[in-house]
C-alpha positions in Angstrom: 0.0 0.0 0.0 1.4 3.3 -1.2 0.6 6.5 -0.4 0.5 9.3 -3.1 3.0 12.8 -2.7 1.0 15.9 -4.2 -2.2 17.6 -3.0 -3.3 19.9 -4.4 -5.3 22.7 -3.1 -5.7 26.2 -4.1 -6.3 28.9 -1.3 -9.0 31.8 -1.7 -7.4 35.2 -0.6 -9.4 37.3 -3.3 -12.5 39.6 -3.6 -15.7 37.0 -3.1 -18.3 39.5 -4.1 -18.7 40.6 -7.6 -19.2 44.4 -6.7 -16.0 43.8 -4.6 -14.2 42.0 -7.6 -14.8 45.1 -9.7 -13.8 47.2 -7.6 -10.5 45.7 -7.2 -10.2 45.5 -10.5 -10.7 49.0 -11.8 -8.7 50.6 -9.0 -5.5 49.4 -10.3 -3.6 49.7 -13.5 -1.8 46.6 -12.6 -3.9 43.9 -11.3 -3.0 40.6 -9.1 -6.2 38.0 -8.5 -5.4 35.5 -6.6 -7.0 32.5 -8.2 -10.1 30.7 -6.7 -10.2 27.2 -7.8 -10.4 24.4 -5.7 -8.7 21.0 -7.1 -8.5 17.8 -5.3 -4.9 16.2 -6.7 -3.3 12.7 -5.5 -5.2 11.8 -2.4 -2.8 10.8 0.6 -3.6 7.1 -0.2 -3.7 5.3 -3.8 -7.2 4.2 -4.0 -8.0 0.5 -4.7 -9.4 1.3 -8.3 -6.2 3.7 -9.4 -5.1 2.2 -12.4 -2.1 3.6 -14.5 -2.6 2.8 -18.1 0.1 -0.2 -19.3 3.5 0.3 -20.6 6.5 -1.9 -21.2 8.3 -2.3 -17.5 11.4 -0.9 -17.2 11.8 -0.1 -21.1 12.6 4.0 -21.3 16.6 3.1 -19.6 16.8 7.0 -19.2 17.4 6.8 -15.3 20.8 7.3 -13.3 19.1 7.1 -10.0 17.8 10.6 -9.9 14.1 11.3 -11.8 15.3 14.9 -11.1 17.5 15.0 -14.5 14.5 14.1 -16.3 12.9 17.3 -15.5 12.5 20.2 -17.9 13.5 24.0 -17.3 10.2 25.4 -15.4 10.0 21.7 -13.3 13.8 21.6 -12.5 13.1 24.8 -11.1 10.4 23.9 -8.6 12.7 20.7 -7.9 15.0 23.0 -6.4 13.3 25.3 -4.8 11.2 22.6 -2.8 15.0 21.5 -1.1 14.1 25.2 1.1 11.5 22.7 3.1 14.2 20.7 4.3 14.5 24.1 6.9 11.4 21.9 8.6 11.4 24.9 12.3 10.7 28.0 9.4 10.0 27.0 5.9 5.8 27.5 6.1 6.0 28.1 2.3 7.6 28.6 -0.7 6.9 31.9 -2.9 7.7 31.2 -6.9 7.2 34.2 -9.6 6.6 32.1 -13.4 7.6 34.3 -16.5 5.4 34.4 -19.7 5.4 30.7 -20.3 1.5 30.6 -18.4 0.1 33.0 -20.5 -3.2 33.7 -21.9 -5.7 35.3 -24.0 -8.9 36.6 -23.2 -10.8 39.7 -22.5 -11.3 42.2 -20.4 -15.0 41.5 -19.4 -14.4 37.5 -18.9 -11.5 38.1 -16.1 -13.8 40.9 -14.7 -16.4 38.5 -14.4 -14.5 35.5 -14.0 -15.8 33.9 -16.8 -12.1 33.6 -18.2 -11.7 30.2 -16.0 -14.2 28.1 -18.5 -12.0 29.1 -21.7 -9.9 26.8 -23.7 -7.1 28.9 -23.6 -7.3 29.1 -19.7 -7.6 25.6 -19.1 -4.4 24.6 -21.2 -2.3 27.4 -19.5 -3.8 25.8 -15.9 -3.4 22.1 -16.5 0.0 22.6 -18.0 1.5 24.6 -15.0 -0.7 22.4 -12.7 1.4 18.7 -14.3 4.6 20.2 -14.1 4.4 21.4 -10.7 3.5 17.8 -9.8 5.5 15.9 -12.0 8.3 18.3 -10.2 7.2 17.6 -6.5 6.7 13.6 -7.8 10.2 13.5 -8.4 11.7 15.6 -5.6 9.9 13.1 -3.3 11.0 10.2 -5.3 14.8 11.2 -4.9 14.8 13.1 -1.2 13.3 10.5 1.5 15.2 11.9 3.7 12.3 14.7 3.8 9.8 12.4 5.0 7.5 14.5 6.7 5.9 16.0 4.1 3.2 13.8 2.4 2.7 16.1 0.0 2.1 19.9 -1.6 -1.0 21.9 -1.9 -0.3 25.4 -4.6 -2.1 28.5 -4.5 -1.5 30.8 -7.8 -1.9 34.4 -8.8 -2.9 35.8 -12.3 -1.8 39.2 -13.0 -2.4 41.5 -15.8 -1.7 44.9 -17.2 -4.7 46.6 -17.9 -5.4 49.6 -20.8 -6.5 52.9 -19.5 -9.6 52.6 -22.0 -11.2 49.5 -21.7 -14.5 47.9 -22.5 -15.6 44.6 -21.6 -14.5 43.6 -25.7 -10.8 44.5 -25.2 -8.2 41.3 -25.5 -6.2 41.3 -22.4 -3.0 39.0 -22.2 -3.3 37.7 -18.6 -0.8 35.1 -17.2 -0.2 33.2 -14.0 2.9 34.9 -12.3 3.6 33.6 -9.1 2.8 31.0 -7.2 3.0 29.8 -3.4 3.7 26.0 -2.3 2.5 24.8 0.6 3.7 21.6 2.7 0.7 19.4 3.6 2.4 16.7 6.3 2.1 13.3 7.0 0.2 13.7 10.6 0.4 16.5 13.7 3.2 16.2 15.2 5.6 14.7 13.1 7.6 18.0 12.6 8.7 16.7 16.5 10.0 13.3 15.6 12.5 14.7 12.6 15.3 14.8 15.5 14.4 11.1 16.9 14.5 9.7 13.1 17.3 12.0 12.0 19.0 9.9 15.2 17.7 6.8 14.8 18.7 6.6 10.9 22.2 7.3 12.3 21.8 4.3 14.9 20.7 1.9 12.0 24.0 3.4 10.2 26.2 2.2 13.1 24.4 -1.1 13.0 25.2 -2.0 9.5 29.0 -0.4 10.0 29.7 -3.3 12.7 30.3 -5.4 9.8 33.3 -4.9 7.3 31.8 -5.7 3.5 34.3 -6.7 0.7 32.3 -5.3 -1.9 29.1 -3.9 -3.1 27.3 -6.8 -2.7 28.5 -7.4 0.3 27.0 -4.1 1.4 23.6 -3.6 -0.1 23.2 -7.4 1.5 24.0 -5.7 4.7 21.4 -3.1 4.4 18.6 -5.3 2.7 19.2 -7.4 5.6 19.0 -4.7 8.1 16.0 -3.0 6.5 14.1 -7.0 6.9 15.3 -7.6 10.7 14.0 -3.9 11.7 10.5 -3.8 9.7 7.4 -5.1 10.8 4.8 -5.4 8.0 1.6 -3.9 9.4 -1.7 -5.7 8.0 -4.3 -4.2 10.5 -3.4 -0.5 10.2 -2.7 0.3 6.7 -4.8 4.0 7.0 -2.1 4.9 9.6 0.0 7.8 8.2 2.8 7.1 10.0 2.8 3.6 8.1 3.6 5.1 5.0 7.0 7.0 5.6 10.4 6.7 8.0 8.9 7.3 11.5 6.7 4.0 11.0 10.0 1.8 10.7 12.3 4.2 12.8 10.7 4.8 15.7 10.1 2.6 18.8 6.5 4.5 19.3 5.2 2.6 16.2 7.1 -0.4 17.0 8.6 -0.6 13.0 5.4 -1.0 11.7 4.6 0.2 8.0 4.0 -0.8 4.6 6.0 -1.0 1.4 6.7 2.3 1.8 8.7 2.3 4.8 10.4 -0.1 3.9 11.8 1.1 0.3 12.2 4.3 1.7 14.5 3.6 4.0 16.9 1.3 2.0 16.7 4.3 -0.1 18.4 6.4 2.0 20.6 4.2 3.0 21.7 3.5 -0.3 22.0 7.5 -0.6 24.0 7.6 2.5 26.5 5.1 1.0 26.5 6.3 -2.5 25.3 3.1 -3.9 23.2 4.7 -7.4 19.8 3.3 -6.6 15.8 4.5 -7.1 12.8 4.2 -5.9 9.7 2.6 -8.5 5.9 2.2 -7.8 3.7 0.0 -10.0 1.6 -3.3 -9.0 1.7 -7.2 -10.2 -2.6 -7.0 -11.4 -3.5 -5.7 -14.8 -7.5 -5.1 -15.5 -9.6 -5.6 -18.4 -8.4 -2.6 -20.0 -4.8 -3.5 -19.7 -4.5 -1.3 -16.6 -1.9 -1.4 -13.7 -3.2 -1.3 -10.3 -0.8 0.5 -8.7 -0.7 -0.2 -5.4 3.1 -1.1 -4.3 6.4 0.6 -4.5 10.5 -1.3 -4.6 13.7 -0.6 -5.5 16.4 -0.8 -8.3 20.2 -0.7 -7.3 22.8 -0.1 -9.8 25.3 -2.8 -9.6 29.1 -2.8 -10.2 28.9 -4.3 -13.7 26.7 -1.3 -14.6 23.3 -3.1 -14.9 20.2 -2.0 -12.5 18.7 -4.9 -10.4 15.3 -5.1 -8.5 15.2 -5.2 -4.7 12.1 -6.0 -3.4 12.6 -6.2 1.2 8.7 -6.4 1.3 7.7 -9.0 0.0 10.8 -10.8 0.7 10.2 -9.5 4.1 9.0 -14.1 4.5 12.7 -15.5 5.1 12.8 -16.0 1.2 15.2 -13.7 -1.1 13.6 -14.4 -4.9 13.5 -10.4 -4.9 17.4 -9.6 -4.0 18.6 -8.2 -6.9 16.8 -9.9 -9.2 16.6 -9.3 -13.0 13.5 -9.7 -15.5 13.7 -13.1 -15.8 13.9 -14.0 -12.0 11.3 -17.0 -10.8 9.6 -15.9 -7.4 8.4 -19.0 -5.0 4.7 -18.6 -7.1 6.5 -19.5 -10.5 6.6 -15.6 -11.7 9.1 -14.0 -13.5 9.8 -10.2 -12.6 8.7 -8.7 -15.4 5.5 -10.1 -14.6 5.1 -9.8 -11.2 6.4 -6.1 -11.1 4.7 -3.8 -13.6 6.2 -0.1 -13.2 4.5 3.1 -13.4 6.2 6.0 -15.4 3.7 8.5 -13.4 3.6 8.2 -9.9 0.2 10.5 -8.9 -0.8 12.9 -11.6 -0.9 10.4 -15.4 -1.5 13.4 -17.3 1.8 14.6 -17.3 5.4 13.6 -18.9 5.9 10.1 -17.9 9.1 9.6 -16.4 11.8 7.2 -17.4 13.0 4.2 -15.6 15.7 1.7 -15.2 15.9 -1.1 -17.9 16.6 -4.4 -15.5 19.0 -6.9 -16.1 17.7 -10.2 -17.9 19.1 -12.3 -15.0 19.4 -11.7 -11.5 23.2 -10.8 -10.0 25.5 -13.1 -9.4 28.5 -12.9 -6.8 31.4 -13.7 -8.2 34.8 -14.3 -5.9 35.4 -11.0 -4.6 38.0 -9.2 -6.5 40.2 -8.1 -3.2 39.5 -4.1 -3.5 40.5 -2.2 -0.4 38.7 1.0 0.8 39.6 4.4 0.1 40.4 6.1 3.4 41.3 9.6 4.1 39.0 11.4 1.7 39.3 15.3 1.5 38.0 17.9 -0.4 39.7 21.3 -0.6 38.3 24.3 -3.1 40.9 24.7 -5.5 39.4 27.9 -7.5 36.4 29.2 -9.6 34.2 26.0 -10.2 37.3 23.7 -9.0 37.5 21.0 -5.8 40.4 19.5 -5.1 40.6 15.5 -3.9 43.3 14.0 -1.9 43.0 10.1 -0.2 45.2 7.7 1.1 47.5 4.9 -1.5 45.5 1.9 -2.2 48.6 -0.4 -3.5 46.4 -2.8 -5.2 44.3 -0.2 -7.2 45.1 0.2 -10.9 43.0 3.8 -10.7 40.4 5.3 -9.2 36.8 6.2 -10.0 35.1 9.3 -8.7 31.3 10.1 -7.7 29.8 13.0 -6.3 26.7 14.7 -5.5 26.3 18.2 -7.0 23.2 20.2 -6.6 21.4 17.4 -5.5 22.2 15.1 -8.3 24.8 11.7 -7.9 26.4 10.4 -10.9 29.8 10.2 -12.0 32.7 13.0 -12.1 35.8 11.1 -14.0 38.6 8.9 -13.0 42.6 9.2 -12.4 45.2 6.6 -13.0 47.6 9.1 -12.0 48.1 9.0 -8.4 45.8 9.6 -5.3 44.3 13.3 -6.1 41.9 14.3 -8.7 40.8 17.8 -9.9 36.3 18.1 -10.2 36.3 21.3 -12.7 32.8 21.5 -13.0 32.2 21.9 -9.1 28.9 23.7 -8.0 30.4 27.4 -6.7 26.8 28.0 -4.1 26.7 24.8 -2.9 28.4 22.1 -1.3 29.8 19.1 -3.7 29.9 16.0 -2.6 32.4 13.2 -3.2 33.3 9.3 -3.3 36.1 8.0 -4.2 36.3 4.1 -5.5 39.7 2.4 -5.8 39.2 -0.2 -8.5 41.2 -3.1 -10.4 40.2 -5.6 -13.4 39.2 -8.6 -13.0 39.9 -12.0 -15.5 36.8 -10.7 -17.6 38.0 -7.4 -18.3 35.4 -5.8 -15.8 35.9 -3.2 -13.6 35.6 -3.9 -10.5 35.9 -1.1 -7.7 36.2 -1.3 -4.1 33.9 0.8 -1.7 34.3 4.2 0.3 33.3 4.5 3.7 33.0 8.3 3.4 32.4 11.6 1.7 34.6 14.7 1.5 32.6 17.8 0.7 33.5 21.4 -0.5 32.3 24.1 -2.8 34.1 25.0 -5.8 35.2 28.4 -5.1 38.8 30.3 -4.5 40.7 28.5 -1.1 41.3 30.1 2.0 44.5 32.9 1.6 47.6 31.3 2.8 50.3 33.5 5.0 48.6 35.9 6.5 50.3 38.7 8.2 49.6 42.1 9.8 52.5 44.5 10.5 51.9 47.9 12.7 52.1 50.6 10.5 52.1 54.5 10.9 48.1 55.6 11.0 47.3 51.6 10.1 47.7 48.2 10.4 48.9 46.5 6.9 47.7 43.1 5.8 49.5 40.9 3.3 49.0 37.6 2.4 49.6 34.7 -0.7 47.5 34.7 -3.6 44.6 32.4 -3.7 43.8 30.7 -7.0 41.2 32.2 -9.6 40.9 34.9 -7.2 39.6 38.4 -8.3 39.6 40.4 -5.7 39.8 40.2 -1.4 37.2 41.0 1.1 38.5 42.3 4.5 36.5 42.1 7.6 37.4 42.3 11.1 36.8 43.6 14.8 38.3 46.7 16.7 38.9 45.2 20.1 37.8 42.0 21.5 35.1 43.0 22.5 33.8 45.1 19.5 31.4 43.8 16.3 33.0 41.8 13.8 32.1 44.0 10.8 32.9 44.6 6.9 36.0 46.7 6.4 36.8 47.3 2.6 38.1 45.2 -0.1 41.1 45.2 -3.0 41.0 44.3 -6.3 44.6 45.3 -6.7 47.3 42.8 -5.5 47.8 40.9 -1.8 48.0 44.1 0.7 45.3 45.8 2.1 46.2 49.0 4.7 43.5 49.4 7.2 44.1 53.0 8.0 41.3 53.1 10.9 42.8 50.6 13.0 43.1 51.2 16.5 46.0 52.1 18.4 45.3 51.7 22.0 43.4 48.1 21.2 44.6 44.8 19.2 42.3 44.6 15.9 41.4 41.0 14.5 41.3 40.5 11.1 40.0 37.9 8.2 40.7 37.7 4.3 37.9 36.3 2.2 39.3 35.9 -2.0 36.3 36.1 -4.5 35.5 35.5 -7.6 32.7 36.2 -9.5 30.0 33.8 -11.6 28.6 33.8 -15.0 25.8 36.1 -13.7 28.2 39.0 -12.1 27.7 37.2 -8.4 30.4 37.5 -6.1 31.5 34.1 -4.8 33.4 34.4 -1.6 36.2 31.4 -0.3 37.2 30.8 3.3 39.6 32.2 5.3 42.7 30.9 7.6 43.0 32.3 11.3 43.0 35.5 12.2 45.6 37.9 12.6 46.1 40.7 14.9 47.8 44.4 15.0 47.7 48.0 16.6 47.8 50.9 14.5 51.9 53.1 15.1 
């Protein structure tokens, strides 16, 4: 049993009253209405008669573990902006303003009236922003389970337009939908308070699975299938229950690990996330109707293994001491005498079928088969340092055996694959994100007697942020009326930002900048107290925004 991830539910903040409406209208020469529909979108359960019209399991093959990259512009958009939620104490809401792309035609008297909302051109302009914000949220929820407390999103929009000073109700007005505000609906009242106790409890079932050492990927999803079995208690009588239906169900001693497929993909999905192992989410069913219809009614997983092929992972239903679905392929027999590809239809849509479907994994024909572990040790050591505009800079510990080393990372919210070194233990990531934090993995690897590539695992991520590294040899010297800072040059810098405090005891404040060399003369420093300062390099981006490093320890002067 599966519960659906988008609501949707417009608000009503404008005029009511049709004497009030016009008013409003004519007072202005620029007008926001704040729509007034009403839409009921994916309910918080799948009903038992949702049916998702056939298609071809696992056929599209465009999926890298993310549904994210299969977004367009406007969706990718929303995809991101969603992440602010993760702020679960203050993020009520999210404000988005649209450009021209919801934009429509119709006159004057129809918006004054409201009549506008039963034309064609309306409709199209409303149902198009209405699939992409859902086929957006759909995927953000599909990738992030680590934000499990929101079930789903309701959306209120506003329609502005610029009106003529002479108008009658005959004049073509171009109208267009140009902002609008997301709303979290969650799971159940008072699950904000138990994001600590899962957020802790994920990190207990971490150090469960780290007790064990794991020669290789197999090895480790094992590990965490088996972890994600033992803990998960499969819970017939209650399916309505909310909790049931995301992480606090299986993480939480309250609920004693009760929940349904859902709790128990979600969490091997984040703990495949946590270890970097590519892996994604799928919902679909095993019944087909008359019409050639999926009931969709239960949700798994697909891992990406070593030899590059996606595998199906099903802990609930093998959740019976059996393991038919550990890593299985199309042609896998269950105990019942049914091959995957029949017993697992997959949904490209997962609440809302009237928009793009999304792609998924194509399985391998036959389930995964451990060969003798190629002997691979782990990376150790990991570090990230930011090495300049867009650049990180990797350093780990010498794996003797390795004949290279592949490198993964996480940027902007996306995993997938950064490039590989057979030159020693560092690598360059030129294509870092500059705003936000990059993460990385690091795989030692050797060949084995088929030619494959086999890579070991790493325990660990290194994060930083592509941006110019922290000055290097700071110095202040007393000067006459100042205290003069000099320091090396940082890489790709374009300029330094100097702040600092006047005293212990004073504000640490802004207290100017150079574009002009590695010196910097602070000619207000004091002369009875020590001031502190800090360097900041910069750079700036494609768009004219300053990008500002670190900075090493302070340093200290008086004024001569």
């Amino acid at each position: 049993i599966l519960l659906i991830n988008i609501d949707v539910a417009a608000i009503d903040e404008g005029p009511s009253d049709e004497t009030e409406k016009a008013a409003f209208l004519t007072e202005n020469s620029v007008i926001d209405v704040i729509e007034d529909w009403e839409e009921e979108g994916s309910s918080s359960q799948i009903p038992a008669d949702f049916f998702i019209p056939a298609v071809s399991p696992f056929s599209d093959g465009f999926f890298s573990g993310n549904y994210g990259e299969q977004l367009n512009t406007f969706e990718s958009g929303v995809y991101q902006e969603l992440d602010i939620f993760r702020d679960y104490n203050s993020a009520m809401s999210l404000d988005m303003s649209l450009d021209d792309e919801f934009s429509f035609t119709t006159t004057y008297g129809a918006l004054k009236m409201g009549t506008y909302t039963d034309e064609t051109g309306y409709q199209e302009v409303r149902m198009r922003l209405r699939s992409q914000v859902f086929r957006a949220a759909d995927a953000y929820f599909k990738d992030k389970v680590e934000v499990f407390w929101i079930r789903s999103i309701s959306y209120q929009a506003t329609i502005s337009y610029a009106r003529p000073s002479e108008t009658t109700d005959d004049t073509i007005i171009t109208a267009k939908i140009s902002r609008i505000k997301i709303k979290p609906v969650y799971y159940y009242d008072g699950i904000l308070d138990e994001v600590e106790t899962v957020q802790s409890a994920f990190q207990s079932a971490v150090t469960v699975i780290d007790e064990k050492q794991y020669e290789n990927r197999y090895d480790l999803i094992n590990g965490i299938y088996t972890y994600v079995k033992d803990i998960a208690e499969y819970n017939y009588p209650a399916l309505e229950a909310a909790y049931n239906h995301t992480l606090t169900g299986i993480l939480l001693d309250k609920y004693e690990h009760k929940c349904t497929c859902e709790g128990y993909a979600k969490l091997l999905k984040w703990l495949c996330d946590y270890y970097g192992i590519p892996n994604g989410m799928v919902i679909g069913g095993s019944d087909v109707n008359d019409q050639g219809n999926i009931l969709v009614n239960h949700i798994w997983n697909v891992i990406q293994m070593d030899d590059g092929q996606w595998y199906l992972i099903d802990a609930t239903w093998d959740d019976t001491g059996e393991n038919s679905y550990f890593l299985a392929g199309n042609n896998t027999v269950d105990s019942l005498g049914r091959k995957v590809l029949e017993s697992h239809l997959a949904s490209p849509y997962f609440s809302y079928s009237d928009y793009e479907p999304f792609g998924l994994p194509i399985l391998a024909e036959e389930g995964y088969i451990k060969e003798k572990p190629v002997e691979v040790p782990m990376v150790e050591g990991l570090k990230a340092e930011p090495y300049g505009r867009q650049k990180v800079k990797l350093f780990w510990e010498t794996v003797p055996e390795a004949e290279g080393y592949l490198v993964y990372g996480r940027k902007n919210g996306s995993y997938g694959y950064v490039g590989m070194t057979t030159w020693g233990e560092t690598y360059t990531d030129v294509n870092a994100s500059e705003e936000n934090n990059n993460l990385y993995w690091v795989y030692a690897y050797v060949t084995d007697s088929n030619g494959k590539m086999r890579p070991g695992l790493c325990r660990e991520y290194a994060q930083a942020k592509g941006v110019c590294p922290a000055v290097t040899n700071l110095r202040a010297a007393s000067v006459t009326g100042g205290v003069r800072l000099a320091w090396n040059a940082s890489r790709d810098a374009e300029g330094y930002l100097i702040y600092g405090m006047n005293g212990a005891n004073s504000n640490y404040h802004y207290i100017g900048m150079t574009t002009r060399g590695t010196a910097f003369t602070d000619t207000k420093a004091s002369k009875t107290q020590w001031n502190f300062y800090w360097v900041f390099p910069y750079h700036k981006n494609a768009e004219g925004k300053m990008i500002v490093g670190g900075t090493p320890k302070y340093v200290y002067g008086k004024a001569r």
